[in-house]
N, CA, C and O atoms as a printed pandas DataFrame, in Angstrom:
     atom_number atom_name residue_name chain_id  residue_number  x_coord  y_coord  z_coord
0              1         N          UNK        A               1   -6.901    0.656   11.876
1              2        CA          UNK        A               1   -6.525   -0.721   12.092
2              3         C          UNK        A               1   -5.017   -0.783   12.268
3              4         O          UNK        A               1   -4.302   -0.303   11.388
4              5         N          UNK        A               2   -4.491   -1.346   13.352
5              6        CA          UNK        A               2   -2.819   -2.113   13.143
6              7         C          UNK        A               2   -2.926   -3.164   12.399
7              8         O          UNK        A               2   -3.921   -3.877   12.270
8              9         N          UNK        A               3   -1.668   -3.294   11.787
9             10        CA          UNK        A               3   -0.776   -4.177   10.936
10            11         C          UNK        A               3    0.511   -4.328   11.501
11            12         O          UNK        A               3    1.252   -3.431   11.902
12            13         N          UNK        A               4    0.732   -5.719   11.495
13            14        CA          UNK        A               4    2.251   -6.088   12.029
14            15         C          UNK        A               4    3.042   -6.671   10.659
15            16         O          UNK        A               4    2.785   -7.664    9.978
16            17         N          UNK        A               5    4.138   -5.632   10.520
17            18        CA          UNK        A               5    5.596   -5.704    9.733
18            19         C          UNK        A               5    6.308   -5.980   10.825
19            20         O          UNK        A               5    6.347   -5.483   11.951
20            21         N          UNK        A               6    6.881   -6.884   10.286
21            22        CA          UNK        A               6    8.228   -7.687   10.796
22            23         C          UNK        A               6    8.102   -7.561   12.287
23            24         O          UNK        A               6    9.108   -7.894   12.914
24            25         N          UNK        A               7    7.022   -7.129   13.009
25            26        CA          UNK        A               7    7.257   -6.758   14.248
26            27         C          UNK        A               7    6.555   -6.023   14.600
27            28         O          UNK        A               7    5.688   -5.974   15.472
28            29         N          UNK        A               8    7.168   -5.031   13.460
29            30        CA          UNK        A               8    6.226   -3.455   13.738
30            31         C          UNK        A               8    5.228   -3.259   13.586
31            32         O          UNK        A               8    4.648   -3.636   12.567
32            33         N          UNK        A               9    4.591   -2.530   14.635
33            34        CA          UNK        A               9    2.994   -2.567   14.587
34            35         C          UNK        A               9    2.748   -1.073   13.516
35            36         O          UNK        A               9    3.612   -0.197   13.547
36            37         N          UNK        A              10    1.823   -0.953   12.838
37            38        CA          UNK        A              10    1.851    0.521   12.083
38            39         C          UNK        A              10    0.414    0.609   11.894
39            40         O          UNK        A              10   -0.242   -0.431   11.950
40            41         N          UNK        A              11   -0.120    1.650   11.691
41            42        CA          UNK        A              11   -1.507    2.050   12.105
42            43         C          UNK        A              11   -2.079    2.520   10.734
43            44         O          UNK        A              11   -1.645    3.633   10.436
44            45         N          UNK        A              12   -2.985    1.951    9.759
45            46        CA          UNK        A              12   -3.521    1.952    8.817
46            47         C          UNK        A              12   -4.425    2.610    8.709
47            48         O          UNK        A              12   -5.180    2.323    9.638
48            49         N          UNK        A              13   -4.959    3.578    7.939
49            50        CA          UNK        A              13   -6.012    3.954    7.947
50            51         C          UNK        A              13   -6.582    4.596    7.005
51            52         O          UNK        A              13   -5.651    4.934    6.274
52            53         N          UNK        A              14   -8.121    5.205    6.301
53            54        CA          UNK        A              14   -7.980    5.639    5.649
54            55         C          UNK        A              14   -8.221    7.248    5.846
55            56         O          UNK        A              14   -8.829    7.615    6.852
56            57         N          UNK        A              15   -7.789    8.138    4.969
57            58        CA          UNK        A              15   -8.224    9.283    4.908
58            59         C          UNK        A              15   -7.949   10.722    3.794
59            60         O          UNK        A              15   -7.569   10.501    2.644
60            61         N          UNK        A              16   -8.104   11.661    4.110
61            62        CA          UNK        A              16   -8.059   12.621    2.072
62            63         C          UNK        A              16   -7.285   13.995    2.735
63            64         O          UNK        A              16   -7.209   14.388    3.899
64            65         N          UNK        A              17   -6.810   14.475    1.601
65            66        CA          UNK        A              17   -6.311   15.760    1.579
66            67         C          UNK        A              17   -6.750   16.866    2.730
67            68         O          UNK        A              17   -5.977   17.637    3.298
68            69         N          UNK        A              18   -8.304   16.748    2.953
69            70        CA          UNK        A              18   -8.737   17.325    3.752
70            71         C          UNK        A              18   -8.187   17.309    4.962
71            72         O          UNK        A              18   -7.613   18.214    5.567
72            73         N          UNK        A              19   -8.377   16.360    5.225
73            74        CA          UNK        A              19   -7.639   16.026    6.781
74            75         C          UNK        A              19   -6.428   15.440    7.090
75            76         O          UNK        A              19   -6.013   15.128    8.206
76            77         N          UNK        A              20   -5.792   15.291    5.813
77            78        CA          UNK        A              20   -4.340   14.958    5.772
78            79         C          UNK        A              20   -3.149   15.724    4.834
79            80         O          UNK        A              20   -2.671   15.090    3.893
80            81         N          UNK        A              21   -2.831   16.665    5.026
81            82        CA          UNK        A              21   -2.634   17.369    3.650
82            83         C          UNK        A              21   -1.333   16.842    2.936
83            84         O          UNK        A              21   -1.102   17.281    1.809
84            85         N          UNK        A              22   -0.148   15.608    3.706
85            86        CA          UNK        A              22    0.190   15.069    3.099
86            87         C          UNK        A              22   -0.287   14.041    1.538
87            88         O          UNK        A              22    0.415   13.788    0.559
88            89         N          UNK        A              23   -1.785   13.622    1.845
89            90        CA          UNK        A              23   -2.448   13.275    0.914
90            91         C          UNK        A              23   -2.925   13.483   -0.243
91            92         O          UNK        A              23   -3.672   12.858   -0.995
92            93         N          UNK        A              24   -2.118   14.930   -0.296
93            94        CA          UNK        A              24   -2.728   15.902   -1.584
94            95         C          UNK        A              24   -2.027   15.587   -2.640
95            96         O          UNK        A              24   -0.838   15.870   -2.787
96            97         N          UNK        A              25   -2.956   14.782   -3.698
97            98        CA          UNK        A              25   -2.025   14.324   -5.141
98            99         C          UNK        A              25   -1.807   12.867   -4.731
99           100         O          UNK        A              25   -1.255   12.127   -5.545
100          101         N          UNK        A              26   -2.110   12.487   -3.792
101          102        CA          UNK        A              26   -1.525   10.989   -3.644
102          103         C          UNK        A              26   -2.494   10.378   -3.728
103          104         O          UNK        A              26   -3.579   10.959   -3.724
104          105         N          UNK        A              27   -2.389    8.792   -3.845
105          106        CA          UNK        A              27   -3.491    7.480   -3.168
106          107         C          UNK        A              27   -3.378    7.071   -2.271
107          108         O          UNK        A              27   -4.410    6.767   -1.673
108          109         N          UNK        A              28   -2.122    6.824   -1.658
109          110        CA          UNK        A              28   -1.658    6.580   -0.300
110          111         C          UNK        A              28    0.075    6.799   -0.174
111          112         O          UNK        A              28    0.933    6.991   -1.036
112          113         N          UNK        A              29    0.143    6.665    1.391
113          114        CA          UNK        A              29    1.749    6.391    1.446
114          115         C          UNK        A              29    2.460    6.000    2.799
115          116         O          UNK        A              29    1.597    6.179    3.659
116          117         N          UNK        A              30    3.120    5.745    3.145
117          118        CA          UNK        A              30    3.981    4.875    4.146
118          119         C          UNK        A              30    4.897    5.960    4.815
119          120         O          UNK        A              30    5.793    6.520    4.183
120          121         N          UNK        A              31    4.610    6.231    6.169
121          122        CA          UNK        A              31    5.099    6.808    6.748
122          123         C          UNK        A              31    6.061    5.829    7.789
123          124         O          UNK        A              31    5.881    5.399    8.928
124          125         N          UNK        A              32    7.207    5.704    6.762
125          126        CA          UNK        A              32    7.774    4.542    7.930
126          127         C          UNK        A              32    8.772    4.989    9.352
127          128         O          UNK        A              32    9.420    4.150    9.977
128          129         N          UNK        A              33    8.741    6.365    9.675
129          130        CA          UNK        A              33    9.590    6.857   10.865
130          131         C          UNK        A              33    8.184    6.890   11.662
131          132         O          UNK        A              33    8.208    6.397   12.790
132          133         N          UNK        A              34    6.857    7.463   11.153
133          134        CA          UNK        A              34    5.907    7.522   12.108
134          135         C          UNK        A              34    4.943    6.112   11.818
135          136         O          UNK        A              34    3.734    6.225   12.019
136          137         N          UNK        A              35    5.309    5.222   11.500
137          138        CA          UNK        A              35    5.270    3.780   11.811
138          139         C          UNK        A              35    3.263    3.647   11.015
139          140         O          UNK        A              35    2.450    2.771   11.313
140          141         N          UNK        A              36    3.059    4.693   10.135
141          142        CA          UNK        A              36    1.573    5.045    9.324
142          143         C          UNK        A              36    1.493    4.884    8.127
143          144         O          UNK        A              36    2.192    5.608    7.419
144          145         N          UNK        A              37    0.488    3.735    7.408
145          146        CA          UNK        A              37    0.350    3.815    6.550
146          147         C          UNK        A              37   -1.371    4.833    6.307
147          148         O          UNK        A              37   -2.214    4.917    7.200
148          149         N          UNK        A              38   -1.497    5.414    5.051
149          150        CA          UNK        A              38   -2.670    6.143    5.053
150          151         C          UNK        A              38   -3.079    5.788    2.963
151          152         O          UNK        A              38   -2.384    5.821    1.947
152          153         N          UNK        A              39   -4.222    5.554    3.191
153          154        CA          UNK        A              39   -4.831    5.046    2.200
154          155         C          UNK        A              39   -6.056    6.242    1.738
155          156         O          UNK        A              39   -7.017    6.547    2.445
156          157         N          UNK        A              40   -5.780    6.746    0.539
157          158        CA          UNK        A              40   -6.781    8.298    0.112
158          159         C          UNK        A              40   -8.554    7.250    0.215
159          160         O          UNK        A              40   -8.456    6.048   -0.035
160          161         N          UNK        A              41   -9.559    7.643    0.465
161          162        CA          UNK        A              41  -10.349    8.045    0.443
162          163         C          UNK        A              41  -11.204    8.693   -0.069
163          164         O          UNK        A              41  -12.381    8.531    0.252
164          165         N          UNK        A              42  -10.760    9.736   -1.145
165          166        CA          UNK        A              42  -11.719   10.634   -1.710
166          167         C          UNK        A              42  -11.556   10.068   -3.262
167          168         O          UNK        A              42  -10.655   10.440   -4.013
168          169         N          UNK        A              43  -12.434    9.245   -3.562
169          170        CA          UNK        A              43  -12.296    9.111   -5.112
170          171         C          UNK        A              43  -13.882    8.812   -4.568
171          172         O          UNK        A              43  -14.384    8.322   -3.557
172          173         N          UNK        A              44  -14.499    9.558   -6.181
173          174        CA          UNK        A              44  -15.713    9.528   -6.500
174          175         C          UNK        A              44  -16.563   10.038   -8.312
175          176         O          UNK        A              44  -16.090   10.971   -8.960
176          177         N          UNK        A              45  -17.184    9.626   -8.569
177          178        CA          UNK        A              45  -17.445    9.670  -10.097
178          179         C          UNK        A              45  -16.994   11.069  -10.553
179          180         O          UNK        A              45  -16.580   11.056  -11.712
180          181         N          UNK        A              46  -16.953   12.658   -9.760
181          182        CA          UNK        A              46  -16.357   13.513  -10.220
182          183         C          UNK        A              46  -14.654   13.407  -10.329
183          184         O          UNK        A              46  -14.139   14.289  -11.017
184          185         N          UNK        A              47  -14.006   12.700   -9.892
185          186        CA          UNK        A              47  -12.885   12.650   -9.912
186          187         C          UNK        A              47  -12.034   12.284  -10.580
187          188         O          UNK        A              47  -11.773   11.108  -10.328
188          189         N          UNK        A              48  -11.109   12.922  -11.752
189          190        CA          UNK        A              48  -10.722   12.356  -13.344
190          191         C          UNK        A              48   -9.695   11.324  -13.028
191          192         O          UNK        A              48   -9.275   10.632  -13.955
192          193         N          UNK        A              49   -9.143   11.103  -11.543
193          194        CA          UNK        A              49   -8.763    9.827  -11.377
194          195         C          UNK        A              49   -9.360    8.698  -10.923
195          196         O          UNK        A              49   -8.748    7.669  -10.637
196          197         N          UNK        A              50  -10.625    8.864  -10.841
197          198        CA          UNK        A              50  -11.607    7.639  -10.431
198          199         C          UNK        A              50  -11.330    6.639  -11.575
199          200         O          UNK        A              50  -11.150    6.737  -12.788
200          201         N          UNK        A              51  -11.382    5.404  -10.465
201          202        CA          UNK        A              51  -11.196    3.722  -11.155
202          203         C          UNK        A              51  -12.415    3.198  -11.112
203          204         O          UNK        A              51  -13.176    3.345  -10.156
204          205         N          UNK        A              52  -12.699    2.493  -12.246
205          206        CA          UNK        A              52  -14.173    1.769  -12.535
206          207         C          UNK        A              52  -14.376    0.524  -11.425
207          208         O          UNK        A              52  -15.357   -0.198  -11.246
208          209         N          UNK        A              53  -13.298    0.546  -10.868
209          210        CA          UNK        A              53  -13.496   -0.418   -9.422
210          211         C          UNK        A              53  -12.798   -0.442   -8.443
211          212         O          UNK        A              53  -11.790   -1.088   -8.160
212          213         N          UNK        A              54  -13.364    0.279   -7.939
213          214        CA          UNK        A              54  -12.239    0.913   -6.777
214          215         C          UNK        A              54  -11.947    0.071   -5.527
215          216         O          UNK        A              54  -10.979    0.388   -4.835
216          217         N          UNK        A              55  -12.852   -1.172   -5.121
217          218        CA          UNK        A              55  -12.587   -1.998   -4.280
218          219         C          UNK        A              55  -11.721   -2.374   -4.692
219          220         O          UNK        A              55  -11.039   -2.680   -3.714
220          221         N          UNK        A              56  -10.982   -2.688   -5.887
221          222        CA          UNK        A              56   -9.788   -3.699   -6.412
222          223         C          UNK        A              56   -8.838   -2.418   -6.284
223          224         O          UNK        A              56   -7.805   -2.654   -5.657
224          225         N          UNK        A              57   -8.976   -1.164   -6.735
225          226        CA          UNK        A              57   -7.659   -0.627   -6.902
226          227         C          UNK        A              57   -7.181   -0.021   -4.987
227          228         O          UNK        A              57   -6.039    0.096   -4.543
228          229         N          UNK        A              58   -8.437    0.236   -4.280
229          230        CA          UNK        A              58   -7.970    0.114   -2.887
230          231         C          UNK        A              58   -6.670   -0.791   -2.438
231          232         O          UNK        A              58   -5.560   -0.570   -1.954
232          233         N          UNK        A              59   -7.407   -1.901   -2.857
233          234        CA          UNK        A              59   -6.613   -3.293   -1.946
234          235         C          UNK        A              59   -5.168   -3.098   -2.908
235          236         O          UNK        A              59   -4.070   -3.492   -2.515
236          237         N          UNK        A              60   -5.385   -2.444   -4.182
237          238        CA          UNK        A              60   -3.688   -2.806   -4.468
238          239         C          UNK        A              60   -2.832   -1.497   -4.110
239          240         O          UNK        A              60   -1.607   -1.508   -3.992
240          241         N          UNK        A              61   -3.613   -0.419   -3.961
241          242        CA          UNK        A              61   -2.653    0.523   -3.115
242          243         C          UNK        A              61   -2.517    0.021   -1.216
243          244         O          UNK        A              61   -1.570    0.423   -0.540
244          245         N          UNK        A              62   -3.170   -0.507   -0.873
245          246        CA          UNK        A              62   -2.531   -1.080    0.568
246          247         C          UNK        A              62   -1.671   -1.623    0.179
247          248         O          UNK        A              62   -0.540   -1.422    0.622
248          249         N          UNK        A              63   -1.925   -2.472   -0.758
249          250        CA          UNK        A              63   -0.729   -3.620   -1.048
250          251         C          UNK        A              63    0.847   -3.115   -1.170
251          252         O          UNK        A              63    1.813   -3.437   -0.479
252          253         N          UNK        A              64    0.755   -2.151   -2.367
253          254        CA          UNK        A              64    1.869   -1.118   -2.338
254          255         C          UNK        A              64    2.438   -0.772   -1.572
255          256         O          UNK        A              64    3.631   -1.075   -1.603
256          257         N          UNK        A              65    1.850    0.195   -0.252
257          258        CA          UNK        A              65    2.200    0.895    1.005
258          259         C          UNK        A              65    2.884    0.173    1.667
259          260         O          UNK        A              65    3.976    0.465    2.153
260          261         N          UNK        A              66    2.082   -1.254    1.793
261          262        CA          UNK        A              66    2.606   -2.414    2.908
262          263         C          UNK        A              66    3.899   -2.499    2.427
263          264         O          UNK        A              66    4.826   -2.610    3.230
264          265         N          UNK        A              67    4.134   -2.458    1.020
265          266        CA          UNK        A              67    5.378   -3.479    0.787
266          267         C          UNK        A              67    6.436   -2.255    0.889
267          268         O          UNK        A              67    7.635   -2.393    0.647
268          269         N          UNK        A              68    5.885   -1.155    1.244
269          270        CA          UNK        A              68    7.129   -0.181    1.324
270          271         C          UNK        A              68    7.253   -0.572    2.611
271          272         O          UNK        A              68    8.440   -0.689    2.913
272          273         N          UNK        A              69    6.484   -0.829    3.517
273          274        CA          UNK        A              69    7.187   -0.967    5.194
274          275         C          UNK        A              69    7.804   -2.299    5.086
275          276         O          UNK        A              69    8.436   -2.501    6.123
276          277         N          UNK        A              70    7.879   -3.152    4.390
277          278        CA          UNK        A              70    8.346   -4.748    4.571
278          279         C          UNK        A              70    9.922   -4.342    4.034
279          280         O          UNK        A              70   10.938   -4.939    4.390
280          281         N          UNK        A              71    9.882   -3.227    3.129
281          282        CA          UNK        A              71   11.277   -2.947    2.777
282          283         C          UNK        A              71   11.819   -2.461    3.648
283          284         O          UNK        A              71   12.940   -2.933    3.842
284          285         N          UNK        A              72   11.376   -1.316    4.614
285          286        CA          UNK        A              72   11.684   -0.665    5.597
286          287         C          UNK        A              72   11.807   -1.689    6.682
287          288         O          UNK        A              72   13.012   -1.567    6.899
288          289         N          UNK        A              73   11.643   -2.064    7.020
289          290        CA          UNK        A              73   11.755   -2.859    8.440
290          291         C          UNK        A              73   12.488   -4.302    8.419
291          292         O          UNK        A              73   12.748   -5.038    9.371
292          293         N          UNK        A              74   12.781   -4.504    6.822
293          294        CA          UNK        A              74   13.692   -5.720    6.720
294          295         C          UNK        A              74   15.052   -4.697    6.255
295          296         O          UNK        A              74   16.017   -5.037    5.571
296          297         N          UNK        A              75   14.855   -3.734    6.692
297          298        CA          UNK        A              75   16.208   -3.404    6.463
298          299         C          UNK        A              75   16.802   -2.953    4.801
299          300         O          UNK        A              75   17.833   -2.327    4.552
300          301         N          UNK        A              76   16.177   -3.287    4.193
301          302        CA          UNK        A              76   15.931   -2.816    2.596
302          303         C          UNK        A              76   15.680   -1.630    2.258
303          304         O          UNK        A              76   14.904   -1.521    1.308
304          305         N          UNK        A              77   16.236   -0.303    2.903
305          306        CA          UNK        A              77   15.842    0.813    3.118
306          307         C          UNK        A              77   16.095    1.460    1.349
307          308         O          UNK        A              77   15.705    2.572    0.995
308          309         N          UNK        A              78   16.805    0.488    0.457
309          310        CA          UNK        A              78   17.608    1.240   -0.769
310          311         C          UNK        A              78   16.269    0.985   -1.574
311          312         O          UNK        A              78   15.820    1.849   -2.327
312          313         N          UNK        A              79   15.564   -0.411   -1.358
313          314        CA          UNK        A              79   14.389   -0.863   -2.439
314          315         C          UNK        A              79   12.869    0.480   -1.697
315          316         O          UNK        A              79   11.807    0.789   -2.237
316          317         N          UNK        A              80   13.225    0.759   -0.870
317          318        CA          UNK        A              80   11.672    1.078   -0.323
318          319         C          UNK        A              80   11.148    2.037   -0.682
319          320         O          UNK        A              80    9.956    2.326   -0.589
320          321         N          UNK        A              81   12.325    2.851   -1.304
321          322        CA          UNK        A              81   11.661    4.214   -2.565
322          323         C          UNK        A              81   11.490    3.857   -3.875
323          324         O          UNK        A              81   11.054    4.674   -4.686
324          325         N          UNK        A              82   11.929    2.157   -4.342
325          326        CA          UNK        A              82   11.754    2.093   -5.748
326          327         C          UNK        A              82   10.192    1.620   -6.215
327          328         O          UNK        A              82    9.636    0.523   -6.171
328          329         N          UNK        A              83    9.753    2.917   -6.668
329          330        CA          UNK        A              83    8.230    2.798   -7.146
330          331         C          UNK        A              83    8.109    1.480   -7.884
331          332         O          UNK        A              83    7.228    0.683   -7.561
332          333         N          UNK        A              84    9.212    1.147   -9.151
333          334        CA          UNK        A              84    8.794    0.424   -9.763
334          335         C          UNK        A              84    8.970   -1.046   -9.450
335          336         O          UNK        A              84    8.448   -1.712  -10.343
336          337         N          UNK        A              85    9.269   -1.454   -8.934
337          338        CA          UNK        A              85    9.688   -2.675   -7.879
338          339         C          UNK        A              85    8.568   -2.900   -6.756
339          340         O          UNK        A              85    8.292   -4.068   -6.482
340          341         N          UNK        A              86    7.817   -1.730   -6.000
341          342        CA          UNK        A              86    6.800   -1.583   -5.304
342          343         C          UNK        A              86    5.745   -2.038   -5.929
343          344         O          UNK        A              86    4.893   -2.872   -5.622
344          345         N          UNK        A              87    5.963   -1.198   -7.099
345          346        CA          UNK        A              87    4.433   -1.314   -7.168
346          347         C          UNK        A              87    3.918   -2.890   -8.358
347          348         O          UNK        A              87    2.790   -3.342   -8.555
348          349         N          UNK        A              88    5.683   -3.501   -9.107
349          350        CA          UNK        A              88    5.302   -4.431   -9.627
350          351         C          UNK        A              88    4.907   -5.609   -8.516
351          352         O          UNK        A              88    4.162   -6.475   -8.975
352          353         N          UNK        A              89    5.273   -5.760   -7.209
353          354        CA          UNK        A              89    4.764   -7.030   -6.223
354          355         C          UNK        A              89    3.104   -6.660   -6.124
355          356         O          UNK        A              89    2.105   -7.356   -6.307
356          357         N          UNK        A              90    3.306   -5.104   -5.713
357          358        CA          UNK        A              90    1.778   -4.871   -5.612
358          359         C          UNK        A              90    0.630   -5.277   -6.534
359          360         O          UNK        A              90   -0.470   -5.532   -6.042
360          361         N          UNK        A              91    0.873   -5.359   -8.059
361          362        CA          UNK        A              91    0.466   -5.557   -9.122
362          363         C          UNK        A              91    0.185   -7.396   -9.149
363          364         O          UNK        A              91   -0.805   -8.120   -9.256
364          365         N          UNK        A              92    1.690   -7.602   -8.985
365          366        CA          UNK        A              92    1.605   -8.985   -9.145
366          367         C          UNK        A              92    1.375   -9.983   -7.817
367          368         O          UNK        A              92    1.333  -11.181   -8.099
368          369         N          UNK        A              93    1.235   -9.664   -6.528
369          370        CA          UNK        A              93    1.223  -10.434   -5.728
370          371         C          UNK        A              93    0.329  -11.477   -5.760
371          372         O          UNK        A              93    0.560  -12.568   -5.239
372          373         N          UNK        A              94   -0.910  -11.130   -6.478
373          374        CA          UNK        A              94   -2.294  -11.570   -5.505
374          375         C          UNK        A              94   -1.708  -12.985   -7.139
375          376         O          UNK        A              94   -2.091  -14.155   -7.125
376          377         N          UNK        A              95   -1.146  -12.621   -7.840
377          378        CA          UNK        A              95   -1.040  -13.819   -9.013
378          379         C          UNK        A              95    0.207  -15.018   -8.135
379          380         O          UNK        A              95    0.118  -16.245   -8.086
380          381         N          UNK        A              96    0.762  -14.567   -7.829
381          382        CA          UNK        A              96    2.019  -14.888   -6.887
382          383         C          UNK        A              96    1.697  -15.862   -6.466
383          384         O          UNK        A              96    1.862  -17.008   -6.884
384          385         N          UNK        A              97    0.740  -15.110   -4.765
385          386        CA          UNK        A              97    0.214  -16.325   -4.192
386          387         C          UNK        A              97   -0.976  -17.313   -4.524
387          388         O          UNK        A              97   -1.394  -18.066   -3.644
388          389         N          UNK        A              98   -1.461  -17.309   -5.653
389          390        CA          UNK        A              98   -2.512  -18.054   -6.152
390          391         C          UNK        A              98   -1.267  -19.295   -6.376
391          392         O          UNK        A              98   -1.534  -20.414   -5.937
392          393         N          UNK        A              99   -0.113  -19.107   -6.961
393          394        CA          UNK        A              99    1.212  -20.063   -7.939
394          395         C          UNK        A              99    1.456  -20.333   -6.570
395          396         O          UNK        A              99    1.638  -21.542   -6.428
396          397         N          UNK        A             100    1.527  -19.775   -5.615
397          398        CA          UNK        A             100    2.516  -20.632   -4.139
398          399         C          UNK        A             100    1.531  -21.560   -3.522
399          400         O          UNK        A             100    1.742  -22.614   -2.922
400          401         N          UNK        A             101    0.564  -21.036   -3.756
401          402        CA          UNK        A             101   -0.933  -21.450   -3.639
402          403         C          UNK        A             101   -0.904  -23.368   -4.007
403          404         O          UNK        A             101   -0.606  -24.357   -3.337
404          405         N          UNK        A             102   -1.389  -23.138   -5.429
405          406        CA          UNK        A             102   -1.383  -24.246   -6.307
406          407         C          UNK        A             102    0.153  -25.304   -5.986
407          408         O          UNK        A             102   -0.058  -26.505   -5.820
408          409         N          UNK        A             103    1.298  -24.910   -5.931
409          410        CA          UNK        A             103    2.169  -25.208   -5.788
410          411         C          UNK        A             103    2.979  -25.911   -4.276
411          412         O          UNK        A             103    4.057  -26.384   -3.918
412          413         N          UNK        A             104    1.477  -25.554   -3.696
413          414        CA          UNK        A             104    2.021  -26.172   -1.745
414          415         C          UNK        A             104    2.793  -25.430   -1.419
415          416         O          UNK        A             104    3.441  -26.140   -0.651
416          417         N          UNK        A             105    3.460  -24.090   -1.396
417          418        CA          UNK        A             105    4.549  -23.751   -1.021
418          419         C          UNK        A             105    4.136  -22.401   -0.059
419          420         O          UNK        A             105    5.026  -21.690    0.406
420          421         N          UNK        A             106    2.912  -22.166    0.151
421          422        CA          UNK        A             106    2.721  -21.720    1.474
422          423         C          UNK        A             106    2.724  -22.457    3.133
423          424         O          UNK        A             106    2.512  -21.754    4.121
């Protein structure tokens, strides 16, 4: 799938170690010179990092990835390696916009 950042179109997708060997040890990650985000794939009940719900923890590692290209492409190149800043919007967004939500401010 494309996704448009700021402009930039970047090509989403998912896939595992196997066929990505950047993927090895990861959940996903943001390839922002080759304009790719890639989302792991291989979690399954053998896997001692498997999440008891993995539809939810999917959507918050896109979430993550994305917000590394929104840093990247707004020019925020200093925030776009800070994990912990990443990954607190990622964490907290979906509460965010429920408050911008309620609040009219979308």
């Amino acid at each position: 799938m494309t996704i448009n950042i700021l402009g930039q179109d970047y090509d989403m997708q998912e896939t595992n170690a196997k066929d990505d060997v950047r993927m090895t040890d990861l959940d996903g990650y943001c390839d922002c010179f080759g304009k790719t985000i890639r989302i792991n794939n291989d979690f399954n009940e053998n896997n001692p990092a498997c999440i008891s719900n993995l539809p939810m923890y999917k959507q918050r590692v896109m979430r993550h990835e994305i917000i590394h290209a929104f840093f990247e492409e707004s020019g925020l190149k200093e925030y776009k390696g800070d994990e912990l800043i990443v990954e607190w919007i990622a964490c907290q967004f979906s509460k965010m916009e429920k408050a911008f939500q309620q609040a009219g401010a979308l």
